[in-house]
NUSE-259641 format. One line per field, with one value per residue (C-alpha): x, y, z; residue number from 1; residue in three letters. Coordinates in steps of 0.1 Angstrom, whole numbers, plus 5000, padded with zeros to 4 digits. Example, Ala and Ser with C-alpha at 12.3 -4.5 7.8 and 13.67 -1.06 7.14 Angstrom:
% residues 2
u = 5123:5137
v = 4955:4989
w = 5078:5071
n = 1:2
res = ALA:SER
//
This chain:
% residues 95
u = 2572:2545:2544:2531:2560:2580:2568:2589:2617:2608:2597:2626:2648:2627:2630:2673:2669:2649:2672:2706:2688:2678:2709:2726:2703:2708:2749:2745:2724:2746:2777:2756:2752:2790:2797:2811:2820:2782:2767:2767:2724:2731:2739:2705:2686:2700:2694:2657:2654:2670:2641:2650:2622:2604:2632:2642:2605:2608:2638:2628:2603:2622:2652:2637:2662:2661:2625:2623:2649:2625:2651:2661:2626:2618:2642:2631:2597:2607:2627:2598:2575:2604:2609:2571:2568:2595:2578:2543:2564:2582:2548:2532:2561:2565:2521
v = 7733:7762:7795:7801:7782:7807:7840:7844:7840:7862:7888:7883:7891:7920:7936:7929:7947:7977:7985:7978:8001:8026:8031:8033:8065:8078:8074:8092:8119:8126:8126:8150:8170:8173:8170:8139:8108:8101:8061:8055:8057:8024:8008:8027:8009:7972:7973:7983:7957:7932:7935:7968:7993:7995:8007:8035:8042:8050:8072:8088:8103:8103:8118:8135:8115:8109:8120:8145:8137:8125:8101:8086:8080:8065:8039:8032:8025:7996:7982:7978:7968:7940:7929:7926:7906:7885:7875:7867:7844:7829:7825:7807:7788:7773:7764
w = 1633:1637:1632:1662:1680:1664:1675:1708:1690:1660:1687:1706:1677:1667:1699:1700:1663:1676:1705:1682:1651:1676:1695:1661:1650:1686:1681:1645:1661:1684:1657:1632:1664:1671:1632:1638:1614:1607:1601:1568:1557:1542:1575:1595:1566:1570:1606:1600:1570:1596:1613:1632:1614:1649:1669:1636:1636:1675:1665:1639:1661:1697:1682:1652:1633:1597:1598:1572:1545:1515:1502:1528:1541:1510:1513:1550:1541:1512:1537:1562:1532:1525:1555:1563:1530:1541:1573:1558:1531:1563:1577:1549:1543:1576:1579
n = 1:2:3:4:5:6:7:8:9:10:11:12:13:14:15:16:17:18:19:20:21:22:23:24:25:26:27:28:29:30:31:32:33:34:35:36:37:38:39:40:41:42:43:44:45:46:47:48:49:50:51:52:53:54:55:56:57:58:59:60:61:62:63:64:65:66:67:68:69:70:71:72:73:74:75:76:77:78:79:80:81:82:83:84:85:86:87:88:89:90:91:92:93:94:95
res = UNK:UNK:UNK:UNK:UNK:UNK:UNK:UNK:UNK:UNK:UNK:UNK:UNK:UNK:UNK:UNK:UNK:UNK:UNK:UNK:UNK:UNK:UNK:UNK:UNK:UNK:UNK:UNK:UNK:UNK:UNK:UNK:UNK:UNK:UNK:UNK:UNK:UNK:UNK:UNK:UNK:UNK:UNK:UNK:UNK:UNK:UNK:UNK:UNK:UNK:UNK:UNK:UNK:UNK:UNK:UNK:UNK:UNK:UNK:UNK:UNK:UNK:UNK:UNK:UNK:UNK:UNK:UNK:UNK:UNK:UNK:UNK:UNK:UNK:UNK:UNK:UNK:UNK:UNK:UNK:UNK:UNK:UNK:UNK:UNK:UNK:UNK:UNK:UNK:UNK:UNK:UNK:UNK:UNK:UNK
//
């Protein structure tokens, strides 16, 4: 198999990821709105490492969501950076 047989399905699953992670900020917004039971942080960050970073990206700047807590923001972005790295070793793998 080829990678590039691959990439309607890899951008298929990145795009169900996005929508779930997003949705999932936009439910946690709208608890820490209503001080609501909030989603744990640990949850918004295995969506995004699941492949869901672009939809909490998309979030984090629609919503203004988790977009200026330091720590939190740091964990975001080593999610993305291991997911990324994950895909290039899937990628190499596979060729």
């Amino acid at each position: 198999m080829r990678l590039i047989d691959l990439l309607p399905w890899l951008a298929a699953l990145y795009a169900l990821a996005s929508v779930a992670c997003f949705i999932a900020y936009a439910i946690d917004k709208r608890a820490a709105i209503r001080q609501q039971q909030r989603t744990p942080e640990r949850t918004l960050l295995l969506l995004g490492l699941a492949g869901g970073w672009p939809g909490a990206l998309l979030a984090q700047q629609w919503l203004r969501h988790k977009s200026s807590k330091t720590s939190f923001l740091a964990w975001f972005w080593l999610t993305v950076v291991l997911n990324l790295a994950a895909l290039i070793w899937l990628g190499q793998a596979i060729e």
